[in-house]
Short mmCIF file of the C-alpha atoms (twelve columns), coordinates in Angstrom:
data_MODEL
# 
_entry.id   MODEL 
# 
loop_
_atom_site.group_PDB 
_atom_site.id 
_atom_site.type_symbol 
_atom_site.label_atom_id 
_atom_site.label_alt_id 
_atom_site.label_comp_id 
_atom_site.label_asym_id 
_atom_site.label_seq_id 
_atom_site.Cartn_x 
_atom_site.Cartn_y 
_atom_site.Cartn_z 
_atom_site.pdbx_PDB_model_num 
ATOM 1   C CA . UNK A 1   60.371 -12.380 -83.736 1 
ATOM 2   C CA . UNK A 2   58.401 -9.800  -85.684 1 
ATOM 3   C CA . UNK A 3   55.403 -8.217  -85.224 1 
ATOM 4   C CA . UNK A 4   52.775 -8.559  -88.249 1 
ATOM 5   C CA . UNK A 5   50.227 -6.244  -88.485 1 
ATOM 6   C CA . UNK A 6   47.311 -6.047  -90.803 1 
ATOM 7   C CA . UNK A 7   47.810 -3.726  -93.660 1 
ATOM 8   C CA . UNK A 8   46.188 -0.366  -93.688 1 
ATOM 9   C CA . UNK A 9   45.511 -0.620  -90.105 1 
ATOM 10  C CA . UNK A 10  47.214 2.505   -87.735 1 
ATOM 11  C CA . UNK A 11  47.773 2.737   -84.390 1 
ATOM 12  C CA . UNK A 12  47.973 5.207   -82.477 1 
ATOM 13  C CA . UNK A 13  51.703 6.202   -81.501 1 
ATOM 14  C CA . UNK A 14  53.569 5.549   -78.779 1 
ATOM 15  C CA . UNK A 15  56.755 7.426   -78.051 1 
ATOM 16  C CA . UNK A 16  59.924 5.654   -78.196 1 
ATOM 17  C CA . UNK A 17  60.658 4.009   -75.017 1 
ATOM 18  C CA . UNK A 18  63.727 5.536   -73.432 1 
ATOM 19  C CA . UNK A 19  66.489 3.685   -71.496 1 
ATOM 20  C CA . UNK A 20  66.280 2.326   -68.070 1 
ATOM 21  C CA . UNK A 21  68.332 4.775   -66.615 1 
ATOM 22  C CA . UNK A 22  66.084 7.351   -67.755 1 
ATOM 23  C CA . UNK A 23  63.469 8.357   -65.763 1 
ATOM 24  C CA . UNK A 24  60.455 9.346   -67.412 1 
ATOM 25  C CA . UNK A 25  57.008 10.135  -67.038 1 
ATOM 26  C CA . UNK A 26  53.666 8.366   -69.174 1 
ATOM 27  C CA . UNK A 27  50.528 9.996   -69.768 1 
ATOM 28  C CA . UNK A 28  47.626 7.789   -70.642 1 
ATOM 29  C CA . UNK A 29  44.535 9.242   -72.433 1 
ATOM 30  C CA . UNK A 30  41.299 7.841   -73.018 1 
ATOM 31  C CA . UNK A 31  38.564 8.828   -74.749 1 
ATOM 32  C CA . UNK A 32  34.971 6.516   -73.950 1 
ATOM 33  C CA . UNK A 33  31.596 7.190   -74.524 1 
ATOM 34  C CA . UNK A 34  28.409 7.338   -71.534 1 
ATOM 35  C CA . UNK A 35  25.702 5.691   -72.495 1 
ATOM 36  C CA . UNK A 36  24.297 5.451   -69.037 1 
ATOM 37  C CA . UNK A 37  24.455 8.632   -66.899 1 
ATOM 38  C CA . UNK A 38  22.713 6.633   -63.744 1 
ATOM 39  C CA . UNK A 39  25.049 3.870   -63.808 1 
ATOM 40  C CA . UNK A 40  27.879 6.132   -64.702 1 
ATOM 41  C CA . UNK A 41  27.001 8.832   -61.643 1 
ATOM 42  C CA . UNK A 42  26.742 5.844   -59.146 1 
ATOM 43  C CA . UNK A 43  29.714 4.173   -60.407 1 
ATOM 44  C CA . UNK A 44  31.378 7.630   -59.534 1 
ATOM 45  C CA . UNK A 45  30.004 8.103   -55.902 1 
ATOM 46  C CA . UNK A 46  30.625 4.270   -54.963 1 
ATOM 47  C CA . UNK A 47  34.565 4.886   -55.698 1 
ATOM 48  C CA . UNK A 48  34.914 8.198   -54.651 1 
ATOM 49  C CA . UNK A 49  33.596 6.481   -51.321 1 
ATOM 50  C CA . UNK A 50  35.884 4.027   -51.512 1 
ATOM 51  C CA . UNK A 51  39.053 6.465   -52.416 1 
ATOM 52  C CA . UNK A 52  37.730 8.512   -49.358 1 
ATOM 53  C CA . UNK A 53  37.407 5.712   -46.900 1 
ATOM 54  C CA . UNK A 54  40.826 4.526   -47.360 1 
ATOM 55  C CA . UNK A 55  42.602 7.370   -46.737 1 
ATOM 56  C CA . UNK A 56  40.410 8.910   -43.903 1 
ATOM 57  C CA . UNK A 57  41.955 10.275  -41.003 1 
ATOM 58  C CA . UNK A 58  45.031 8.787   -42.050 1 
ATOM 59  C CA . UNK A 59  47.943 10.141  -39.979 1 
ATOM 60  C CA . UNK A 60  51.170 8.489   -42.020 1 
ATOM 61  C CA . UNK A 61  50.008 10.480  -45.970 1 
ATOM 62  C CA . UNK A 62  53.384 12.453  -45.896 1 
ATOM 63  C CA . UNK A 63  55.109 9.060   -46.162 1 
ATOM 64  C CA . UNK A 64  53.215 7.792   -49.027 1 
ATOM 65  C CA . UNK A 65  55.713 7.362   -51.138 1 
ATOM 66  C CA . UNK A 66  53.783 8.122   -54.485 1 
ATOM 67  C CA . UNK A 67  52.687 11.577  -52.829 1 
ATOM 68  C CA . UNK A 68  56.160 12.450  -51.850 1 
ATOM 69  C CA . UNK A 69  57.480 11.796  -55.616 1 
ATOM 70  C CA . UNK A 70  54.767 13.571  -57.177 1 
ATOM 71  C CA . UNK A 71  55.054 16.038  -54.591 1 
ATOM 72  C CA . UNK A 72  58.918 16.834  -55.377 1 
ATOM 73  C CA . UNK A 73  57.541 17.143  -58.902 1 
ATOM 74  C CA . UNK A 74  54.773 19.638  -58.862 1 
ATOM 75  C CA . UNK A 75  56.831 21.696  -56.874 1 
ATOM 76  C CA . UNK A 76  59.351 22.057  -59.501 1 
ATOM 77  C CA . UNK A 77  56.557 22.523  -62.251 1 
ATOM 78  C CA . UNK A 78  58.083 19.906  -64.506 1 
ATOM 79  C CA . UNK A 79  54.657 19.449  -65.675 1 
ATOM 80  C CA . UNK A 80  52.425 21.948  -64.464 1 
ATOM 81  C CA . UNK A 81  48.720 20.842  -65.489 1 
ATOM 82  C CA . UNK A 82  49.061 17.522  -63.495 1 
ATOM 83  C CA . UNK A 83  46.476 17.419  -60.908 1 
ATOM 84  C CA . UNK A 84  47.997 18.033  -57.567 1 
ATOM 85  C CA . UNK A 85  47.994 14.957  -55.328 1 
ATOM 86  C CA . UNK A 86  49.120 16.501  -51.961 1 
ATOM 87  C CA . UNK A 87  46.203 19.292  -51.702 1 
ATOM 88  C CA . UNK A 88  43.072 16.487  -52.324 1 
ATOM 89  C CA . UNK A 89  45.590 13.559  -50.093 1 
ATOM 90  C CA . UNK A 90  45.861 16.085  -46.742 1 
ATOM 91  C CA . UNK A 91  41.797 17.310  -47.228 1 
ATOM 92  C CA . UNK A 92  41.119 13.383  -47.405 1 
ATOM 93  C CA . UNK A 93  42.980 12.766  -44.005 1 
ATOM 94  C CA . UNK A 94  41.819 16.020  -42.582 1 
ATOM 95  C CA . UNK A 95  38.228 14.495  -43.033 1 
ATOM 96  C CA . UNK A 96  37.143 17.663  -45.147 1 
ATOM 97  C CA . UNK A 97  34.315 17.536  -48.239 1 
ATOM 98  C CA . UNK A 98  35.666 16.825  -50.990 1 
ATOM 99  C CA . UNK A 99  32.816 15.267  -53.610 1 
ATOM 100 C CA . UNK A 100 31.751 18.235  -55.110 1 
ATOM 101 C CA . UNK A 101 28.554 16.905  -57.379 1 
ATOM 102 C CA . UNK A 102 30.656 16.636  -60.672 1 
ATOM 103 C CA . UNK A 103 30.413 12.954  -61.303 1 
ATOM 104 C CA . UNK A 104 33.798 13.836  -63.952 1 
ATOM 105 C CA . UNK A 105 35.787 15.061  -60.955 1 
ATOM 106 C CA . UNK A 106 34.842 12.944  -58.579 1 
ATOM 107 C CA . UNK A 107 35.544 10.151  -60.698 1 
ATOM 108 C CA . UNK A 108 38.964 11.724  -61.536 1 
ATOM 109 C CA . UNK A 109 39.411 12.173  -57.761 1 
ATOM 110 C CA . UNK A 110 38.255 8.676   -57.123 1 
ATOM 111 C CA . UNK A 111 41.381 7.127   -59.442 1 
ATOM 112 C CA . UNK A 112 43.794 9.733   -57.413 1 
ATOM 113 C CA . UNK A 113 43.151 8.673   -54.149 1 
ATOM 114 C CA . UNK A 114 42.631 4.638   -55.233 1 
ATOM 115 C CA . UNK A 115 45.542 4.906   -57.664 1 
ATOM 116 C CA . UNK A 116 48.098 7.687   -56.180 1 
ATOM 117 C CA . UNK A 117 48.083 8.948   -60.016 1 
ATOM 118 C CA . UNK A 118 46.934 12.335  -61.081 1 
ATOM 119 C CA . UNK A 119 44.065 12.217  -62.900 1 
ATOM 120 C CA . UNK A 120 41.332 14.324  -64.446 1 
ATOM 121 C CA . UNK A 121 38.353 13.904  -66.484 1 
ATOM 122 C CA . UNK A 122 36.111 15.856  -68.777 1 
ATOM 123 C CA . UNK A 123 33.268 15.917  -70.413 1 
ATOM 124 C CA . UNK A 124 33.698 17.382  -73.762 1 
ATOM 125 C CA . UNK A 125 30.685 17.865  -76.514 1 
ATOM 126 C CA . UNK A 126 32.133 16.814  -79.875 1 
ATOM 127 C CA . UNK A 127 30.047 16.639  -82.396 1 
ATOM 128 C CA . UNK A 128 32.177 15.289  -84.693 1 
ATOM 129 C CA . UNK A 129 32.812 12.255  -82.685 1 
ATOM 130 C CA . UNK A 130 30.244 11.574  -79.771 1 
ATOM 131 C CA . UNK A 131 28.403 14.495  -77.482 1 
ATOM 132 C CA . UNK A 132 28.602 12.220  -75.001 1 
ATOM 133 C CA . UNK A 133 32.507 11.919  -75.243 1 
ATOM 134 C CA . UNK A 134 34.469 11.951  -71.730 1 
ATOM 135 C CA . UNK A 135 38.319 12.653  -71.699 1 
ATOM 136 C CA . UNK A 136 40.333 11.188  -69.227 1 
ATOM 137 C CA . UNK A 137 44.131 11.605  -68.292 1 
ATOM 138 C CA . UNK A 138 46.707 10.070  -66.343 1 
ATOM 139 C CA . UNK A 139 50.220 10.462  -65.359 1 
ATOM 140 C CA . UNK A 140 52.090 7.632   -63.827 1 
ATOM 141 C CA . UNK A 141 55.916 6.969   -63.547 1 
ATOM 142 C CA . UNK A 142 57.373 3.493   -63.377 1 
ATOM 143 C CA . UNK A 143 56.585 3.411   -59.965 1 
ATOM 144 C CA . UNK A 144 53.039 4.481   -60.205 1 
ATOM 145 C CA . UNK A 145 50.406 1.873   -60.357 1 
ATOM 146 C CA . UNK A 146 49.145 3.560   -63.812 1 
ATOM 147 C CA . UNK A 147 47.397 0.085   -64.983 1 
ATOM 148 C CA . UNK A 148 45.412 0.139   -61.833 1 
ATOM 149 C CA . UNK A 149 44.190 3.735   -62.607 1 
ATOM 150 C CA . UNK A 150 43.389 2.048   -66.407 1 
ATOM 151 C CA . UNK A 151 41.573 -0.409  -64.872 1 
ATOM 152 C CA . UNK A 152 39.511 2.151   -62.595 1 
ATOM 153 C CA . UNK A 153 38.295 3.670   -65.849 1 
ATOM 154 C CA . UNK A 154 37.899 1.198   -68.138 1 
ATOM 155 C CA . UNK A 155 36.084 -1.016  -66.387 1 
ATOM 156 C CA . UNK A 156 33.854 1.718   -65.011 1 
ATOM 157 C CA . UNK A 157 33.117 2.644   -68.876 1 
ATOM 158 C CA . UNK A 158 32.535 -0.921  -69.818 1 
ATOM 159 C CA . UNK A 159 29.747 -0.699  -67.441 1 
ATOM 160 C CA . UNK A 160 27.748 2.706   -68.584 1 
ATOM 161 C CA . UNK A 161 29.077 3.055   -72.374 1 
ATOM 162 C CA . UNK A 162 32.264 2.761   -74.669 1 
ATOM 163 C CA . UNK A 163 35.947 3.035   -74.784 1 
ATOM 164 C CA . UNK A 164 36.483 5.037   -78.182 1 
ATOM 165 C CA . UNK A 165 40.066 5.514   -78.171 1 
ATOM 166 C CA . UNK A 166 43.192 5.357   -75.872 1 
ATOM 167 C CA . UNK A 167 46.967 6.632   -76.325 1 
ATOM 168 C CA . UNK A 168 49.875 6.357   -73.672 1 
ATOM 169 C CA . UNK A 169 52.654 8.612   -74.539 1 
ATOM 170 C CA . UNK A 170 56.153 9.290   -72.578 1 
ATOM 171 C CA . UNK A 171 57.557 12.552  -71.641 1 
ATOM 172 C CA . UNK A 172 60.973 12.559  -70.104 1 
ATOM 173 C CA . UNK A 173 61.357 13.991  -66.768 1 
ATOM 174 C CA . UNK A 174 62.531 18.018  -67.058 1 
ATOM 175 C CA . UNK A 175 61.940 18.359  -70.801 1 
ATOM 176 C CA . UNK A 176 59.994 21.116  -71.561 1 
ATOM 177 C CA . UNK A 177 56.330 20.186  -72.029 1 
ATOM 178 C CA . UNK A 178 55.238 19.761  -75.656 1 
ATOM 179 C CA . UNK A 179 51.520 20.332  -77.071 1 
ATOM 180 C CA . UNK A 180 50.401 16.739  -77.228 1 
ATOM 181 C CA . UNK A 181 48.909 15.648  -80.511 1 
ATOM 182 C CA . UNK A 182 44.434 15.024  -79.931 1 
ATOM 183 C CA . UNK A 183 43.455 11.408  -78.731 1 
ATOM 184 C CA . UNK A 184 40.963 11.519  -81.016 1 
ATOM 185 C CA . UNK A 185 41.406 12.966  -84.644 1 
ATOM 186 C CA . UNK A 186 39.339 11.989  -87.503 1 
ATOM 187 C CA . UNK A 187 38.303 9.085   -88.861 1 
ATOM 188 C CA . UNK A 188 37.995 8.105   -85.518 1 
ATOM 189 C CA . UNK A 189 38.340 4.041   -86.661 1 
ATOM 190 C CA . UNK A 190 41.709 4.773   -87.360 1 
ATOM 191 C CA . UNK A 191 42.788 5.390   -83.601 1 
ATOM 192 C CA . UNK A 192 40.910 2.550   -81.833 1 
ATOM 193 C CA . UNK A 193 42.490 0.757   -79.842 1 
ATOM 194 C CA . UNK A 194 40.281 -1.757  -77.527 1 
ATOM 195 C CA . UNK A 195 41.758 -3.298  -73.911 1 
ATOM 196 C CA . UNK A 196 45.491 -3.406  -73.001 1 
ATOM 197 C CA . UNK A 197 47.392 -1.644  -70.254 1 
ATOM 198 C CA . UNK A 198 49.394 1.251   -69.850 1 
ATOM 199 C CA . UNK A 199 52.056 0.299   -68.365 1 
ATOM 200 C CA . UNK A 200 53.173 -3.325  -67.130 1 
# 
């Protein structure tokens, strides 16, 4: 069965999917748009209360098994810039402060905790694009719940503003880290890509 698509139209690239036996990790980007800083801030704390309520004085976090795989991987730097799950996950269960007024990284920390992914978020102004333009990023393996962590942040945009653009990529597991190529490069039409999931 092949795949037509309509002529002229590119989309954004998705590394070749490596073999079963291969374990590897995907990165999803997205790039979205707030047009609504109120709903967008409140969206934010409702999660991040949410994140931080189910993990709470938690005794049993070392077993998680998500935190014990990403765990093993920070420590061996495979991919050093992830977020690191285990620090925010014991400071959670310890019952420590951890919204710190930045609705961007609480958010972020909001799809860690709900998601077990690492995640960040930032506000960049781009002038060329949108001033308003956030950047997210996630990391998931194939036994991360990366499409939940989608969800959390496209559903959240669809409520305050836009998705502009969104790329899932594959690194394999202890190769070194490339540069990876901008979300968003210009003409912007030319990378949309509206709905899906990252990985299913």
């Amino acid at each position: 069965m092949q795949t037509h698509r309509p002529t002229g139209s590119a989309v954004p690239a998705i590394d070749p999917i490596h073999p079963p036996d291969v374990d590897e990790c995907r990165r999803l980007r997205i790039v979205a748009r707030i047009d609504d800083p109120v709903v967008w801030h409140s969206a934010a704390a409702r999660l991040l209360d949410r994140g931080r309520r189910r993990w709470h004085a938690r005794s049993d976090i070392a077993d998680h098994p998500a935190l014990c795989r990403w765990s093993r991987i920070q420590d061996a730097q495979e991919v050093p810039e992830q977020p690191c799950l285990r620090t925010l996950f014991a400071a959670v269960a310890a019952g420590q402060e951890i919204e710190v007024g930045d609705p961007y990284a609480d958010f972020a920390t909001a799809v860690m905790l709900l998601s077990s992914c690492p995640a960040a978020a930032l506000c960049q102004s781009d002038p060329m694009n949108d001033p308003r333009a956030v950047h997210f990023s996630v990391y998931g393996y194939r036994e991360d719940d990366l499409p939940l962590a989608e969800d959390l942040i496209t559903t959240t945009i669809h409520a305050c503003g836009a998705v502009l653009a969104r790329r899932c990529t594959v690194m394999s597991r202890g190769a070194s880290v490339r540069p990876s190529p901008p979300v968003v490069d210009h003409p912007l039409p030319e990378l949309l890509v509206l709905g899906g999931t990252a990985a299913r």
